[in-house]
Jmol script that loads the backbone (N, CA, C; Angstrom):
load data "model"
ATOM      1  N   UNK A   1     106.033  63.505 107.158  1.00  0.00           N
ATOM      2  CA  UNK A   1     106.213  64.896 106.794  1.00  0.00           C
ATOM      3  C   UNK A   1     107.132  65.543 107.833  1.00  0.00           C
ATOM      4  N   UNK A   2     108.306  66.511 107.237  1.00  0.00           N
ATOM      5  CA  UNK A   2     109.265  67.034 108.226  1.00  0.00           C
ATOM      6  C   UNK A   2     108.801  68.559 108.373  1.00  0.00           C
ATOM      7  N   UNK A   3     109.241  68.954 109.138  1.00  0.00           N
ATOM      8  CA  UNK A   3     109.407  70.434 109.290  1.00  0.00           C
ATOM      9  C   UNK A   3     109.641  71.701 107.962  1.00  0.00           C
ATOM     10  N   UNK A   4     110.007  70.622 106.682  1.00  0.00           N
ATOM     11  CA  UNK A   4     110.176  71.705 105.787  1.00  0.00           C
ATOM     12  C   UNK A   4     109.154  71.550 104.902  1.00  0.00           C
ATOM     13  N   UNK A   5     108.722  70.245 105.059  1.00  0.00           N
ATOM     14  CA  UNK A   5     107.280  70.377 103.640  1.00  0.00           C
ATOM     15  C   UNK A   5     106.373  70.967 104.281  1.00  0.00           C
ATOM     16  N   UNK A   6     105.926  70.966 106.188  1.00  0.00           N
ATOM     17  CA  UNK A   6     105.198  71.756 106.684  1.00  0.00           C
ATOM     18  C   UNK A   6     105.401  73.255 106.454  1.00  0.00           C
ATOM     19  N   UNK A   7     106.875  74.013 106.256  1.00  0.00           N
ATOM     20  CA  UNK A   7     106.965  75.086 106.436  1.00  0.00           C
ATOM     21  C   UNK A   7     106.307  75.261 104.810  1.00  0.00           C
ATOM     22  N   UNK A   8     106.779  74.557 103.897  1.00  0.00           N
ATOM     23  CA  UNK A   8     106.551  74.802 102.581  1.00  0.00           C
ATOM     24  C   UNK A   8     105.143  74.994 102.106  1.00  0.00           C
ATOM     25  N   UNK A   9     104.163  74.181 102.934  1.00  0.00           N
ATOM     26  CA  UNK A   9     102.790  74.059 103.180  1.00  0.00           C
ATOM     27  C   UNK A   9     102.359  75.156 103.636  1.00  0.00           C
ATOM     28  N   UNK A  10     102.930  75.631 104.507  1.00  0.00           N
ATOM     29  CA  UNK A  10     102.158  76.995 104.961  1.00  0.00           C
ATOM     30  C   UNK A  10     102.450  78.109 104.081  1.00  0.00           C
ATOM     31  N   UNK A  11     103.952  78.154 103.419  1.00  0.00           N
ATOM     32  CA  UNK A  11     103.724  79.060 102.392  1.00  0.00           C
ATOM     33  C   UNK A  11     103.076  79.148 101.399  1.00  0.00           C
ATOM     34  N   UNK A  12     103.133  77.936 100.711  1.00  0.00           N
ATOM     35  CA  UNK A  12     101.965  77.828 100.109  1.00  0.00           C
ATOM     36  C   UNK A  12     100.235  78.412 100.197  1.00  0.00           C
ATOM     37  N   UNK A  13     100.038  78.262 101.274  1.00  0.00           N
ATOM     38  CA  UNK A  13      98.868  78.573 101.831  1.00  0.00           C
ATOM     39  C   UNK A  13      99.170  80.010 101.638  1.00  0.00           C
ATOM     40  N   UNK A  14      99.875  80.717 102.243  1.00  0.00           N
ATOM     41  CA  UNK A  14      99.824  81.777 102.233  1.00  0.00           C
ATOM     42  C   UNK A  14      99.979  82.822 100.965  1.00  0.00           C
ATOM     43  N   UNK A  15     100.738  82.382 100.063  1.00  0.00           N
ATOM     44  CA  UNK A  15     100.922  82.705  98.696  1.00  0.00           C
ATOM     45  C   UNK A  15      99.541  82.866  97.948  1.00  0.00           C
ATOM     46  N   UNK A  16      98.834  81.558  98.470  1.00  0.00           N
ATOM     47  CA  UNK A  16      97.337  81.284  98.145  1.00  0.00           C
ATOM     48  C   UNK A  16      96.804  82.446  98.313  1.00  0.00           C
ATOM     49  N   UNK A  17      96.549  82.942  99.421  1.00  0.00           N
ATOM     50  CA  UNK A  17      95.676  83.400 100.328  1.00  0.00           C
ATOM     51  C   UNK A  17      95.893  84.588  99.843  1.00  0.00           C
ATOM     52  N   UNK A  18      96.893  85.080  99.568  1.00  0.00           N
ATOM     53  CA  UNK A  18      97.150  86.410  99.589  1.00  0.00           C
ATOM     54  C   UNK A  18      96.945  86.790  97.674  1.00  0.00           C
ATOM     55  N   UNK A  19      97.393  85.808  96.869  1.00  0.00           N
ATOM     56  CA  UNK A  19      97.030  86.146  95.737  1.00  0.00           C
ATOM     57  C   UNK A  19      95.205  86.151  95.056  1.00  0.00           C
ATOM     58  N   UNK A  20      94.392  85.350  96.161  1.00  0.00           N
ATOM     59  CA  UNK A  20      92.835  85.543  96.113  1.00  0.00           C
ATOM     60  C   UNK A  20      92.303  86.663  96.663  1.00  0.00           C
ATOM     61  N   UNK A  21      92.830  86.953  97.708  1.00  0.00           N
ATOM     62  CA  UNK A  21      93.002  88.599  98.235  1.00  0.00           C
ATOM     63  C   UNK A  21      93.376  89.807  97.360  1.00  0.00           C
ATOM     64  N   UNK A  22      93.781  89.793  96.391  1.00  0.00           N
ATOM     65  CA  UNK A  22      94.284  91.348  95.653  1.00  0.00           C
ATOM     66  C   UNK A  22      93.363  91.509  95.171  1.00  0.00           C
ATOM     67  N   UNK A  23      93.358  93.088  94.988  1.00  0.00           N
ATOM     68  CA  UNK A  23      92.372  93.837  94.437  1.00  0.00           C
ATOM     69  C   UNK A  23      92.657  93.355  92.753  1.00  0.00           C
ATOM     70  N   UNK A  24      91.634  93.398  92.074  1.00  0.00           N
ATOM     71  CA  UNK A  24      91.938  93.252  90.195  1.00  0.00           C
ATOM     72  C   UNK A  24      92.162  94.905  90.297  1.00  0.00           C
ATOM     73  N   UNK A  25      93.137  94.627  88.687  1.00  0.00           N
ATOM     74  CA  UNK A  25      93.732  95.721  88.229  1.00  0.00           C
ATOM     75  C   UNK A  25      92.473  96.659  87.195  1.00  0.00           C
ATOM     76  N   UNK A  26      92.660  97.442  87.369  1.00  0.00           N
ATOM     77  CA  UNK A  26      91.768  98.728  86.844  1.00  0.00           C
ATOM     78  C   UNK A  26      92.310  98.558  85.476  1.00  0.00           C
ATOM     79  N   UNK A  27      91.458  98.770  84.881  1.00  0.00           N
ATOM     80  CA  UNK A  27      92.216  98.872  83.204  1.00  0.00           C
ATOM     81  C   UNK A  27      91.209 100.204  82.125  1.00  0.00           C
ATOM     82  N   UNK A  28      91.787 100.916  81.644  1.00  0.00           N
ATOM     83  CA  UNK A  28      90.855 101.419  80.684  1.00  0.00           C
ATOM     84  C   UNK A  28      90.509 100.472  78.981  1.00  0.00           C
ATOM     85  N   UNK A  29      89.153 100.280  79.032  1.00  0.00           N
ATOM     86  CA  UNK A  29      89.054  99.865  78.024  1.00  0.00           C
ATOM     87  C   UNK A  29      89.282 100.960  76.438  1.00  0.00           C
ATOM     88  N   UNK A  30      89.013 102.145  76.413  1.00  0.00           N
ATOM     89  CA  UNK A  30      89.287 103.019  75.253  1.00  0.00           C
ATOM     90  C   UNK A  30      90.804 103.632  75.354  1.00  0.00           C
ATOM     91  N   UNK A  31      91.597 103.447  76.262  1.00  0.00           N
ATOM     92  CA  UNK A  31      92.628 104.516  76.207  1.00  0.00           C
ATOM     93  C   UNK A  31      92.423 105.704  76.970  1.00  0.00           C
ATOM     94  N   UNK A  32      91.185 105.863  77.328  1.00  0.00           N
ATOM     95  CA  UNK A  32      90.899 107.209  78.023  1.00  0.00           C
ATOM     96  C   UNK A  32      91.062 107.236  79.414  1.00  0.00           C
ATOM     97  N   UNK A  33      91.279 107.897  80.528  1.00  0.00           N
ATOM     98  CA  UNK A  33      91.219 108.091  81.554  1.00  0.00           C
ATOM     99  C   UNK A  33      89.708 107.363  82.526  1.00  0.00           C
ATOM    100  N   UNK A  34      89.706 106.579  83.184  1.00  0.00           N
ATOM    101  CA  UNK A  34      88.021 105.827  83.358  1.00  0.00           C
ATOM    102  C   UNK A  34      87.668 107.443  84.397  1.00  0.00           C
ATOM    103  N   UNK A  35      87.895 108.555  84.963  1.00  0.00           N
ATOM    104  CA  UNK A  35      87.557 108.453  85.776  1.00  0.00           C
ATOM    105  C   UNK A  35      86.934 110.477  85.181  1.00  0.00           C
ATOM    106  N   UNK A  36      87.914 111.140  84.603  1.00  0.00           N
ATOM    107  CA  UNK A  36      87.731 112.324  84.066  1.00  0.00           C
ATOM    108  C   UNK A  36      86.880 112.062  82.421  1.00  0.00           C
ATOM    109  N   UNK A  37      87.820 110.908  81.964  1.00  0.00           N
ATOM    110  CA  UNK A  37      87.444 110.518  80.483  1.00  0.00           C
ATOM    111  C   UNK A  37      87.334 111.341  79.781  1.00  0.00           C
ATOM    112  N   UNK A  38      88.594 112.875  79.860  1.00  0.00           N
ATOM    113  CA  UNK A  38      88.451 113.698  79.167  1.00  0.00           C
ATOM    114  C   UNK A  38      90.237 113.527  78.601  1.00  0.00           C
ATOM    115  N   UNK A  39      91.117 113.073  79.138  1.00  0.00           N
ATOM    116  CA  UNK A  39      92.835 112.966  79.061  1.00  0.00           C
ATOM    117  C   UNK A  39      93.125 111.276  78.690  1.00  0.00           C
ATOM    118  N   UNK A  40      93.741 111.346  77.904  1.00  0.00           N
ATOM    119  CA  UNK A  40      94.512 109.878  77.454  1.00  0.00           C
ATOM    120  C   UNK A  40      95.216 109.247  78.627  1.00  0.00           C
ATOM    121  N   UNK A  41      94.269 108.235  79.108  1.00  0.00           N
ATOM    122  CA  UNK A  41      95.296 107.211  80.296  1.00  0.00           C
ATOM    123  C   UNK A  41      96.880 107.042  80.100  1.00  0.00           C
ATOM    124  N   UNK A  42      97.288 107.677  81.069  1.00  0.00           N
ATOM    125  CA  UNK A  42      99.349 107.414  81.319  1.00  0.00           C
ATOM    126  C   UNK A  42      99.193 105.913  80.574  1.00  0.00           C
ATOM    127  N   UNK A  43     100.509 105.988  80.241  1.00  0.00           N
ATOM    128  CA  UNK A  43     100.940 104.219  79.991  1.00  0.00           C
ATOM    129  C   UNK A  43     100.654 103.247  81.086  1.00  0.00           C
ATOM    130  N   UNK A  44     100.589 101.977  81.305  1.00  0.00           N
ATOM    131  CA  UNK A  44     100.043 100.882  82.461  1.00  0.00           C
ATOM    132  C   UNK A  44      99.378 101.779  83.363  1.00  0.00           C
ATOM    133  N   UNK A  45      98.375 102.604  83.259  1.00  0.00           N
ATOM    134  CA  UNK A  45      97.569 102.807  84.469  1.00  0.00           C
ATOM    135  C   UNK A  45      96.256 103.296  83.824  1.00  0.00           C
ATOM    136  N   UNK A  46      95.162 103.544  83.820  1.00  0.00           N
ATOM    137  CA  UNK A  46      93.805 103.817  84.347  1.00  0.00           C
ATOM    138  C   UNK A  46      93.696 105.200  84.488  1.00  0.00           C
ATOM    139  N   UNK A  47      94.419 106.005  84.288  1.00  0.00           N
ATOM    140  CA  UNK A  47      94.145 107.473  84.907  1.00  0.00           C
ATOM    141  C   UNK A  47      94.823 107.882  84.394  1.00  0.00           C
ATOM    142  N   UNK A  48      94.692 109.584  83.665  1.00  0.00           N
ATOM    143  CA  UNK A  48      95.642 110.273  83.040  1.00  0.00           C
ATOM    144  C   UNK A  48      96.385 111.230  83.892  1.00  0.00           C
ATOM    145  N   UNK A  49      96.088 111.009  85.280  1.00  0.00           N
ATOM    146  CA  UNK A  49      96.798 112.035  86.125  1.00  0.00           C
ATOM    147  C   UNK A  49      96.775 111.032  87.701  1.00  0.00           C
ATOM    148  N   UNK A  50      97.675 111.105  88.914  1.00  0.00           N
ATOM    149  CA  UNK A  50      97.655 110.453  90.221  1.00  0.00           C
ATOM    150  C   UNK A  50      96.340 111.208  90.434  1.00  0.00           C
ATOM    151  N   UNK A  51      96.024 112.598  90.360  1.00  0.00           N
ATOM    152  CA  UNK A  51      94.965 113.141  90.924  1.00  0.00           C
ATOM    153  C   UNK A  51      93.744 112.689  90.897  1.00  0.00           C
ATOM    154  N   UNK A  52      93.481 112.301  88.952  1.00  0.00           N
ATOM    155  CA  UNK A  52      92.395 111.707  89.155  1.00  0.00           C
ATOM    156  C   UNK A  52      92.102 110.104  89.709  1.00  0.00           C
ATOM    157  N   UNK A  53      93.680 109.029  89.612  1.00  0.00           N
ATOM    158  CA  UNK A  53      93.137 108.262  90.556  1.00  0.00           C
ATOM    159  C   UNK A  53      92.694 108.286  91.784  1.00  0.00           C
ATOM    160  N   UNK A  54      93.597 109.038  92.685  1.00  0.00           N
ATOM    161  CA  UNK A  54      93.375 109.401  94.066  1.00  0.00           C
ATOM    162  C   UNK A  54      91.623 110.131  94.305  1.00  0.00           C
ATOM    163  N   UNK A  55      91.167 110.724  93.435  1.00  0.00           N
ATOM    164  CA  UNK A  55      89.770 111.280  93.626  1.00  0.00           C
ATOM    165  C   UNK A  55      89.036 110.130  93.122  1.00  0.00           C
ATOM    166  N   UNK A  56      89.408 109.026  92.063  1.00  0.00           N
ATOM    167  CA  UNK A  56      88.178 107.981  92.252  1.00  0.00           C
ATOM    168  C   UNK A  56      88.295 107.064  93.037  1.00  0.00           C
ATOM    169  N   UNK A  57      89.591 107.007  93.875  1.00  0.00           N
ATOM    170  CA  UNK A  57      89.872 105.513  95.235  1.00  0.00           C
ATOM    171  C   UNK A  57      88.500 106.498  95.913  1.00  0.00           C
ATOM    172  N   UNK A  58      88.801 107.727  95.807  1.00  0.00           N
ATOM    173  CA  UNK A  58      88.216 109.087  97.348  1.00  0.00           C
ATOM    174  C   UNK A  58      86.537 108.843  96.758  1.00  0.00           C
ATOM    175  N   UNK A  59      86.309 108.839  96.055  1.00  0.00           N
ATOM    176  CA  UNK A  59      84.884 108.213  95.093  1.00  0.00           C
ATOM    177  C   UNK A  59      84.504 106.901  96.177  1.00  0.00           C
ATOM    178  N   UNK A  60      84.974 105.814  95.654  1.00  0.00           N
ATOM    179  CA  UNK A  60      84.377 104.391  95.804  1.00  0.00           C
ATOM    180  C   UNK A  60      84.760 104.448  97.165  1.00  0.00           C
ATOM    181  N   UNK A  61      85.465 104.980  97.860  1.00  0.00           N
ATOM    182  CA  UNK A  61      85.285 104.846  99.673  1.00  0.00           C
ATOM    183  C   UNK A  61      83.833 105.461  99.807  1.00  0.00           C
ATOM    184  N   UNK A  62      83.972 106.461  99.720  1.00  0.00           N
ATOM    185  CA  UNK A  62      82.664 107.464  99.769  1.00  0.00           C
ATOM    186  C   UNK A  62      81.782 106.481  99.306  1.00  0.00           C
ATOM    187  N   UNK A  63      81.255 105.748  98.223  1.00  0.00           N
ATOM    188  CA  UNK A  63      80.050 105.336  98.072  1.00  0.00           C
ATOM    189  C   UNK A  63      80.451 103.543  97.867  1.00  0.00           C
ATOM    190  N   UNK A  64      80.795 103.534  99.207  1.00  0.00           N
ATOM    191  CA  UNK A  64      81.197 102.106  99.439  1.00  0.00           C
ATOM    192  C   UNK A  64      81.208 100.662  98.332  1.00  0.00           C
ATOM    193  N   UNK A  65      81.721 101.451  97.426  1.00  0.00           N
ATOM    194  CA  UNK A  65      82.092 100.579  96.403  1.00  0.00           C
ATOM    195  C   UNK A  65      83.536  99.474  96.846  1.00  0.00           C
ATOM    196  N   UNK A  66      83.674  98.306  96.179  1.00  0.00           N
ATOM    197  CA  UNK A  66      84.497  97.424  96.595  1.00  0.00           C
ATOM    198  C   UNK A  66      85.531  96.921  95.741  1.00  0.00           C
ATOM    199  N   UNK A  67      85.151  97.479  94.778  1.00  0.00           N
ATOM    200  CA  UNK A  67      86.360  97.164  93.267  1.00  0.00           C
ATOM    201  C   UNK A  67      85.809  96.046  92.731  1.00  0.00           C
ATOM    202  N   UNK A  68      85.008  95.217  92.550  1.00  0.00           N
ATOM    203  CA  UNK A  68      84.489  93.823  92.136  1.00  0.00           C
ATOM    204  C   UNK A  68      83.396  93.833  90.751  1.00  0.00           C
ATOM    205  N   UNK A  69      83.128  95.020  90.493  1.00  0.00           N
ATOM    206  CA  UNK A  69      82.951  95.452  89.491  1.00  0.00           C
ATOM    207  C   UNK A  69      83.409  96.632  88.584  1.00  0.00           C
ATOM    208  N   UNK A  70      84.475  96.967  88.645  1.00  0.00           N
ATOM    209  CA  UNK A  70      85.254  97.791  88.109  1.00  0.00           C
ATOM    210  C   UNK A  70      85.089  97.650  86.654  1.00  0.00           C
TER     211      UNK A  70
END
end "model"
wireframe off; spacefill off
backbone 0.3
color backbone group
């Protein structure tokens, strides 16, 4: 083994590592906003406004939630 399948190895690893590491993506199951559930979720996001995401990240810090059941 040379110096580049090692380097390739560690990226690897790291690619690994870091894609078991991300948070899962939030999704609304109805279309609705998960967090007001009163406004139609924006297109690709979970929330019908930044505000109300930013107040449910400000939520699950507060009650030490971890995203693993979202």
């Amino acid at each position: 083994m040379d110096i580049i399948d090692s380097a390739n190895e560690l990226e690897q690893l790291h690619i690994k590592a870091a894609l078991s590491n991300r948070q899962s993506v939030i999704k609304s199951i109805n279309g609705m906003c998960i967090w007001c559930e009163e406004m139609p979720a924006a297109p690709n996001s979970a929330y019908c406004s930044k505000d109300c995401g930013d107040d449910y990240e400000k939520y699950k810090r507060k009650n030490g939630w971890d995203g693993k059941y979202d």
